[in-house]
C-alpha positions in Angstrom: 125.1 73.3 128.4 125.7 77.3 128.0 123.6 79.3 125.6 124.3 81.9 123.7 123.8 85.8 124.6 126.3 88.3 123.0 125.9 86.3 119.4 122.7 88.7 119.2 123.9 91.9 121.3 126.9 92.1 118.9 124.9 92.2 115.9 122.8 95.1 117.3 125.8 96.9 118.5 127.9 96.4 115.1 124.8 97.1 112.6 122.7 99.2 114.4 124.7 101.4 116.4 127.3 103.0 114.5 125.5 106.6 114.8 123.1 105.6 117.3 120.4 106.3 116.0 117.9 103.3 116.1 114.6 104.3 113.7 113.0 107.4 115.0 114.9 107.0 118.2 118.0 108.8 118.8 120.7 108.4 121.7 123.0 111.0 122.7 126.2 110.0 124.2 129.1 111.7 126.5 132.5 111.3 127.2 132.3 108.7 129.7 130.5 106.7 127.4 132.8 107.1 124.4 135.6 106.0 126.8 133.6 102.5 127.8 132.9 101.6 124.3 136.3 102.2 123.4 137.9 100.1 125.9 134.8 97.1 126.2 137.2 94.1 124.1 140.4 95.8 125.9 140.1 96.9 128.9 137.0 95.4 131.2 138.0 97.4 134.3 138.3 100.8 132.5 135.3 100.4 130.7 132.8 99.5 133.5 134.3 102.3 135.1 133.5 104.5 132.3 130.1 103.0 131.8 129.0 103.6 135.8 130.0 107.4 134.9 127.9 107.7 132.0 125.1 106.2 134.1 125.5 108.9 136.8 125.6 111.9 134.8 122.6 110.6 132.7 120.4 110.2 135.9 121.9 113.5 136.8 120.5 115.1 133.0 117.2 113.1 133.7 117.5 111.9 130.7 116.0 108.0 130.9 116.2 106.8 127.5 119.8 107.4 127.4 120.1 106.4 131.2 118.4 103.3 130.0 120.6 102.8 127.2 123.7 102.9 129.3 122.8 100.2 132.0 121.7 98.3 129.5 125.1 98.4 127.4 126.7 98.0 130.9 124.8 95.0 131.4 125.9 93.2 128.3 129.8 94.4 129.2 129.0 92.1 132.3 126.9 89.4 130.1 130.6 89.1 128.1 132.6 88.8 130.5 130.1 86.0 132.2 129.3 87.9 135.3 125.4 87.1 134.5 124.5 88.1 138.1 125.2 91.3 137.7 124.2 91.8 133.7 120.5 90.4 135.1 120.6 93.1 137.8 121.2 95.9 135.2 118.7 94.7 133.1 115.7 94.6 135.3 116.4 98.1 136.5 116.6 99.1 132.8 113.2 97.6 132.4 112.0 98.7 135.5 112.8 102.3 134.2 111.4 101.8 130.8 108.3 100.3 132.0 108.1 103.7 134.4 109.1 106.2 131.7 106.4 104.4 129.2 109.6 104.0 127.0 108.3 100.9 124.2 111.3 100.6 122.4 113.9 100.1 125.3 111.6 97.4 127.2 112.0 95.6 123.3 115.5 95.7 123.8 116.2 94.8 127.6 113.4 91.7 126.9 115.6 90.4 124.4 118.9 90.8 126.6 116.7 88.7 129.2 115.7 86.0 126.7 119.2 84.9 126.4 119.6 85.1 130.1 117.0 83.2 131.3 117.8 80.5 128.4 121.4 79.9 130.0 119.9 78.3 132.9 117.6 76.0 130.9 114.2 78.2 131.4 113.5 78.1 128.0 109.8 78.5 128.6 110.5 82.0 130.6 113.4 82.9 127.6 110.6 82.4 124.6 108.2 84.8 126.5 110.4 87.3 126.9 112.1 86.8 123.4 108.1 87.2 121.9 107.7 90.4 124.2 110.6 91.9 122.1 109.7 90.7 118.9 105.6 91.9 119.5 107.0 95.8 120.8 109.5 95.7 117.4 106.6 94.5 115.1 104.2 97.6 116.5 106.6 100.1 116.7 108.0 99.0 113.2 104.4 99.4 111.8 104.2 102.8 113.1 107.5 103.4 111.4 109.4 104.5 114.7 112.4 102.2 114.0 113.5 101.0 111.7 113.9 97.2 109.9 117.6 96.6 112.0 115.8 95.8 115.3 112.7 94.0 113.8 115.8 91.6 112.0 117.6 91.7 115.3 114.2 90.2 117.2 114.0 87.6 114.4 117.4 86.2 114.8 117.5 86.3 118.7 114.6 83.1 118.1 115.9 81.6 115.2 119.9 81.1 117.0 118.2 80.2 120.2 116.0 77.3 118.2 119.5 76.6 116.8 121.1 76.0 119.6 118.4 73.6 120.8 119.0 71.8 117.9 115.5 72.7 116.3 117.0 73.6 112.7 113.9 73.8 111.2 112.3 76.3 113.3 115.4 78.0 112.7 115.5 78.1 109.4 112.2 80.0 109.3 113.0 82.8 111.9 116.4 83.2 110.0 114.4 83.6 106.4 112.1 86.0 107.9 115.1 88.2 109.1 116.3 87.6 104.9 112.5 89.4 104.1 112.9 92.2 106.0 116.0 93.0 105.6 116.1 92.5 101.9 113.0 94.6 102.0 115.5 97.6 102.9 118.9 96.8 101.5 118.8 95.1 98.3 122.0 94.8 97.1 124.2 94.4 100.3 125.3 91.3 102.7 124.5 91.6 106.1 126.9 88.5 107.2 125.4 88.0 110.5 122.8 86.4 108.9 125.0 84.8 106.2 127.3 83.0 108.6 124.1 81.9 110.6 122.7 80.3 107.1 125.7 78.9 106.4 125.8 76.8 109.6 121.9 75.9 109.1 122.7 74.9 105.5 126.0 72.3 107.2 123.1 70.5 109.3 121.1 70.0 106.0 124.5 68.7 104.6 124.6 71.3 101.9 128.7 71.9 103.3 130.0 73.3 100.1 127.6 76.3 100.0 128.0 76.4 103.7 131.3 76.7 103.5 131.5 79.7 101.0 129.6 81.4 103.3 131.2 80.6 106.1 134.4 81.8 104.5 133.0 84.8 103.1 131.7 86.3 106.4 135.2 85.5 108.0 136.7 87.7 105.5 134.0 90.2 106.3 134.4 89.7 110.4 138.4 89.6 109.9 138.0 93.6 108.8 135.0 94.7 110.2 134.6 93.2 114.0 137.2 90.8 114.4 135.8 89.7 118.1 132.7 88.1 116.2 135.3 85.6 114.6 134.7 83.7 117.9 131.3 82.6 116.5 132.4 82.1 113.3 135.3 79.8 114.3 132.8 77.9 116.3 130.4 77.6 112.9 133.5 75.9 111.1 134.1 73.7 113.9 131.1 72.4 113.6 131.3 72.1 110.2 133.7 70.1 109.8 133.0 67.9 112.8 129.7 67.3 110.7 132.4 66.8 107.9 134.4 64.5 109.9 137.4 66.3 109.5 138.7 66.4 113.1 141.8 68.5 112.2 140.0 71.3 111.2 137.6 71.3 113.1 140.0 71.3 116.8 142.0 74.1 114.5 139.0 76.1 114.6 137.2 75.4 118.3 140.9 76.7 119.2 140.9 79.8 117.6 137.1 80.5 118.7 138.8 80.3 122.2 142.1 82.2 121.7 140.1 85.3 120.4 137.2 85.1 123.3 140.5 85.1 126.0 142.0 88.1 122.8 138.5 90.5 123.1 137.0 89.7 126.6 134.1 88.6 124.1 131.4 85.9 124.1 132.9 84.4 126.9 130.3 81.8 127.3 131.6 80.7 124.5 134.9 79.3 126.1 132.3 76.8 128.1 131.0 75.6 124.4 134.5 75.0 123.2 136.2 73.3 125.9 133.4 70.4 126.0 134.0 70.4 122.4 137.4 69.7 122.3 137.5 67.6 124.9 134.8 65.0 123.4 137.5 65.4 119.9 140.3 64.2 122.4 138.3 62.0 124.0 137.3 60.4 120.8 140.9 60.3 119.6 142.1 58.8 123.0 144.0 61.5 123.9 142.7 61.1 127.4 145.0 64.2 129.0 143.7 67.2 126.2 140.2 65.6 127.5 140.4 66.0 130.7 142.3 69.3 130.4 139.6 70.7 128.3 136.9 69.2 130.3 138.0 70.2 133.8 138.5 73.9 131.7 134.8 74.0 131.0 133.2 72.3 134.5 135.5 75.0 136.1 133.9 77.8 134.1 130.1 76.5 134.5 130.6 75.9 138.0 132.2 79.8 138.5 128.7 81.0 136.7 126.3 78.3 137.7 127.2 76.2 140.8 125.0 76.5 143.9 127.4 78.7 145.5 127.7 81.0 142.5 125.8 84.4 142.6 124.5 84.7 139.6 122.2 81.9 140.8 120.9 84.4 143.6 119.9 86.6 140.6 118.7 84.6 137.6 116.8 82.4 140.2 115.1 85.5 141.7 116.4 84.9 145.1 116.4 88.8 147.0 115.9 90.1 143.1 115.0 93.6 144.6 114.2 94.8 141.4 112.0 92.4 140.2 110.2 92.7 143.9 109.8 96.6 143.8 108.0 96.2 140.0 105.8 93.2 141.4 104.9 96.1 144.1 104.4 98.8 142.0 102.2 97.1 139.7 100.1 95.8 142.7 99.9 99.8 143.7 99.2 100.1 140.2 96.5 97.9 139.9 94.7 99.0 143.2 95.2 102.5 141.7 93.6 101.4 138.7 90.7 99.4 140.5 90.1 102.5 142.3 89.9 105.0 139.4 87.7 102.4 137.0 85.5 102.3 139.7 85.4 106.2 139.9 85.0 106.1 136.2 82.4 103.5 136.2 79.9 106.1 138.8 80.7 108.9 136.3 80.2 106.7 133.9 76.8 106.0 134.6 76.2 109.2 135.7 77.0 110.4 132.5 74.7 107.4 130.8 71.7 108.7 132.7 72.3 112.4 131.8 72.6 111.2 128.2 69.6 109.3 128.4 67.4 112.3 129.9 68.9 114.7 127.5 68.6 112.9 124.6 64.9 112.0 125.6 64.1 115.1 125.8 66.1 116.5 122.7 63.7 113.7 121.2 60.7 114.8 122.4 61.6 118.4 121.3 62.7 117.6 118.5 59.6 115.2 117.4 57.4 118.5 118.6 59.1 121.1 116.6 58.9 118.5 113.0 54.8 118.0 114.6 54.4 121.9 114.0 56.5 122.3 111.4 54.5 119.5 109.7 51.4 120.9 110.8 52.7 124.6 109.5 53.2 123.2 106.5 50.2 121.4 105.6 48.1 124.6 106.6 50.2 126.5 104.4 50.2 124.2 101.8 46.3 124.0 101.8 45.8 127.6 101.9 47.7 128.1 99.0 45.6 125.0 96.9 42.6 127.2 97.9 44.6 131.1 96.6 45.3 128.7 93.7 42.1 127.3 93.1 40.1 130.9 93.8 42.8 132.4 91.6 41.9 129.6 88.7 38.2 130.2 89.4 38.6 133.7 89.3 40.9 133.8 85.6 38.2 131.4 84.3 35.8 133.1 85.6 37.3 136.4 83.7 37.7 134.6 80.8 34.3 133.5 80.4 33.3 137.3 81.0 35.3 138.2 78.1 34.4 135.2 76.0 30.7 136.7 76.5 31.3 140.1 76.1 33.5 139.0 73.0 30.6 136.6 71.8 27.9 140.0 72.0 30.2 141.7 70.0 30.9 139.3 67.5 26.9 139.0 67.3 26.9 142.8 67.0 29.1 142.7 64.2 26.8 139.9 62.5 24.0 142.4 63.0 26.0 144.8 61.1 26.6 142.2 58.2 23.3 141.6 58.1 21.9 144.9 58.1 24.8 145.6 55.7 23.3 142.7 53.9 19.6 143.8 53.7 20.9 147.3 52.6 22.7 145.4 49.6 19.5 143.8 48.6 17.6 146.9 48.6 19.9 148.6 46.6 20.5 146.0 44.4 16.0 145.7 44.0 16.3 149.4 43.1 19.5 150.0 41.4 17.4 151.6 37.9 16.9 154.8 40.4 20.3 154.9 41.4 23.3 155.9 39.9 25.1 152.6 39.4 28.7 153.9 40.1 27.7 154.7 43.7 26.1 151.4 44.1 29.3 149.5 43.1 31.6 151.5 45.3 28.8 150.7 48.5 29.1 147.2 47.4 32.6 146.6 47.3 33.0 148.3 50.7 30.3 146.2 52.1 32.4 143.1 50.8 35.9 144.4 52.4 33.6 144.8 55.8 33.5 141.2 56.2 37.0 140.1 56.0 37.6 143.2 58.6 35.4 141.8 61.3 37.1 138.7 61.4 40.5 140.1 62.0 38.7 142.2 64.5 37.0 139.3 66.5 40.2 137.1 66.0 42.3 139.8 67.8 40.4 140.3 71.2 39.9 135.9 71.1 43.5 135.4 71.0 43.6 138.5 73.8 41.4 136.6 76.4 42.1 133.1 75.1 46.1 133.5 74.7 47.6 129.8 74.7 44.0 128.5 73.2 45.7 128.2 69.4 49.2 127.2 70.4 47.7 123.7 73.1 45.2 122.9 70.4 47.9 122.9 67.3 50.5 121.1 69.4 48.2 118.4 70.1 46.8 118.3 66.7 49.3 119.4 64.1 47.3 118.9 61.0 44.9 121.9 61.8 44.5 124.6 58.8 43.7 128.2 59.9 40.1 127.6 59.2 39.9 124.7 61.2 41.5 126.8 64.4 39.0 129.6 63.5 36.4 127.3 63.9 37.4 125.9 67.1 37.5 129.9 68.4 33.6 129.9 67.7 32.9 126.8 68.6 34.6 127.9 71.9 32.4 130.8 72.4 29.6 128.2 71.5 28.4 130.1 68.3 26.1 128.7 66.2 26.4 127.3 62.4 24.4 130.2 61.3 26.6 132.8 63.0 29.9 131.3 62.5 28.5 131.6 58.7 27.8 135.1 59.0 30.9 136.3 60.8 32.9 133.6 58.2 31.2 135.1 55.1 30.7 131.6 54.3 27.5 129.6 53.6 26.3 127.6 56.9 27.3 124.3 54.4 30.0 125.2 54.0 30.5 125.6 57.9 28.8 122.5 58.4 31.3 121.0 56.2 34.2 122.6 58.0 32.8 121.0 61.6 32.6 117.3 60.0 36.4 117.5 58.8 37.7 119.1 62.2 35.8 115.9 64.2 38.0 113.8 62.0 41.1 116.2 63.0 40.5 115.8 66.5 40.2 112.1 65.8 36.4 112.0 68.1 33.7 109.4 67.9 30.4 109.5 67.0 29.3 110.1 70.4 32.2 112.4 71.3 30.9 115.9 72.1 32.6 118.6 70.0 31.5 121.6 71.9 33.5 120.4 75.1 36.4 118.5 73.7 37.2 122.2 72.3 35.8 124.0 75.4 38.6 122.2 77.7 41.6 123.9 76.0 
């Protein structure tokens, strides 16, 4: 039994092709080619006339994709019209040409064209691999957004009418909803009722005929104004309606009218073949013996025109002298020897390149590990020199500092020499203040009293001098410390005895005595604890 091929390539051409432009690709078109499309459902002759000029002026421009797009239109004129020979001719020198021009989206298109083909002699096998070789080329290109949803849906439906048409509904039915996603994924609120009046005759076989029918009805109305040669399709969807329906009448009215407007447009002539068998199993089944046989000898006629062994097409779809096919089985053996050739040039420059990458990375290794060796070494020289300039430098401040501490020490013992002197010269006058004049004494005495308080300020100045964080460590550590207690820590610093710490004080040694116990307890030491160098290490 016939398949179906134009049910497909008139959805493309009425949805998609309006203003020819198909996603990112757009197709220029000519006089000739206005002319063809013009006259394809009126005048056959005319239009492959037109459609050979278009083709020669294209190849003339050097312009493949539109040179492509031309045969390829040509091709399904011919597919229409059920010269299949020569519609499998054009398309494998379209393919041939896309596959040469690197042109993605035209070998999508011509695969599909020869899905259908291949399926009207029964290859289904060969028609599936070539219908998934379109849909895979729509799905990439799609995802790269270089056309757009219209041939990705158009891919889609090709698989789900040719599962219909072997009867496997189911399979159908999913191809069909998947063209629904994508295309609802573009136009929400419009009808596309190539897909509805498909639907509706999938929705018949589940016996859901009264939503089948609206549809049915509703894309007639839309085919009636918009492209009335698809009605052939949709006259054949009711007939088979209502043969499901058992309504003979109606279904023989409408088998009728799906031929009437195929013999009306030149269009989907294969699907006169479908028809007649049709109608002649209604007659047949209604013992009207002569309509059988009328419509019967109608379609053997037809199939034996396209498919007997003397028919041509059978020289073509059966790839007996398919010239075309033969010089892109040679070209790609060329190509592959070509390609043999050059991966086995690559594969010495390859390797030459490895080895050269090896060596120079070696030795980019070894340099490199070199260079961080000094660098390291460098560094650790320079970072031990500087420890040593640090630790000369320390040894040199302390050593500075202990200078001064000494020289600051002799003169605070100077100064206690003073106050003692000054205090022996007290006592004497004091032992012989009868002789004196006791105004003079009293004067001497109170300036020998101010003289103390004086030397302290003196000797605390230079400490905090030479010693200048030695107050601000020791008080942040140990907040509690009065000034006396930090002035005893100063000479106990500079390792001055009780005695002299009471002198330079002006206090009594008990009283300094007293002042050491309570600063242990400050500093929080032990009984063994060693005041001298706990104070010494600030």
């Amino acid at each position: 039994m016939m398949k179906k091929i134009l049910l497909v390539s008139g959805f493309l051409i009425f949805t998609l092709s309006q203003n020819f432009i198909f996603g990112q690709v757009t197709y220029q078109t000519n006089q000739y080619l206005e002319e063809a499309r013009k006259n394809k459902f009126v005048n056959f002759d005319k239009a492959v006339h037109n459609y050979e000029k278009s083709i020669d002026y294209f190849t003339y421009k050097k312009d493949t994709l539109n040179l492509i797009n031309s045969i390829h239109e040509l091709s399904e004129l011919y597919g229409h019209n059920l010269n299949y020979g020569k519609s499998y001719d054009g398309y494998w020198k379209a393919l041939f040409l896309a596959e040469e021009s690197n042109d993605e989206f035209s070998k999508s298109r011509v695969y599909q064209s020869l899905g259908w083909l291949y399926s009207f002699y029964n290859r289904n096998k060969k028609a599936l691999e070539n219908f998934d070789n379109a849909l895979r080329i729509s799905k990439n290109l799609f995802s790269k957004k270089e056309i757009d949803a219209g041939y990705l849906i158009s891919d889609y439906f090709s698989i789900a009418s040719f599962y219909r048409y072997n009867r496997d509904f189911e399979t159908a039915k999913k191809y069909v909803d998947s063209c629904y996603i994508h295309f609802r994924s573009q136009n929400s609120d419009v009808q596309n009722y190539f897909l509805e009046s498909e639907r509706g005759f999938l929705l018949a076989t589940s016996g859901e005929f009264d939503i089948a029918e609206e549809m049915l009805t509703n894309s007639y109305e839309y085919f009636k104004k918009n492209n009335e040669s698809y009605l052939v399709i949709v006259h054949y969807f009711f007939a088979q309606l209502y043969q499901m329906k058992r309504d003979v009448d109606k279904s023989k009215f409408h088998y009728t009218q799906s031929l009437e407007l195929s013999g009306k447009y030149n269009s989907h002539m294969n699907y006169q073949i479908i028809n007649h068998k049709e109608l002649s199993q209604i007659y047949y089944g209604s013992e009207k013996y002569k309509q059988a046989f009328f419509h019967l000898n109608k379609a053997i006629g037809l199939e034996n025109k396209i498919f007997g062994i003397n028919s041509k097409n059978n020289e073509y779809l059966f790839e007996i002298k398919d010239k075309y096919r033969i010089q892109k089985n040679k070209q790609e053996q060329i190509l592959n020897e070509q390609k043999l050739l050059k991966l086995e040039h690559k594969q010495k420059i390859s390797t030459l390149r490895s080895i050269l990458l090896f060596v120079t990375l070696f030795s980019l290794i070894v340099f490199g590990f070199m260079v961080f060796k000094n660098l390291k070494r460098k560094h650790k020289r320079e970072k031990i020199l500087l420890k040593q300039k640090q630790k000369l430098k320390l040894k040199e401040n302390k050593k500075a500092i202990e200078l001064k501490n000494k020289e600051l020490a002799k003169s605070a013992l100077q100064l206690i020499e003073k106050d003692e002197f000054i205090a022996g010269l007290k006592n004497t006058l004091t032992d012989n203040k009868e002789d004196l004049n006791p105004n003079s004494i009293n004067k001497v005495i109170k300036s020998i009293k101010s003289g103390v308080g004086s030397n302290w300020k003196e000797f605390e100045a230079r400490f905090i001098d030479i010693n200048q964080d030695f107050y601000k460590k020791i008080k942040k550590d140990f907040p509690p410390l009065t000034q006396t207690d930090l002035k005893i820590c100063a000479l106990i610093k500079l390792n001055f005895s009780s005695k002299d710490m009471s002198s330079l004080l002006g206090i009594s040694i008990e009283s300094v005595h007293t002042s050491r116990y309570r600063l242990r307890k400050k500093l929080k030491l032990e009984r063994n604890d060693n005041l001298v160098e706990f104070v010494s290490q600030y």
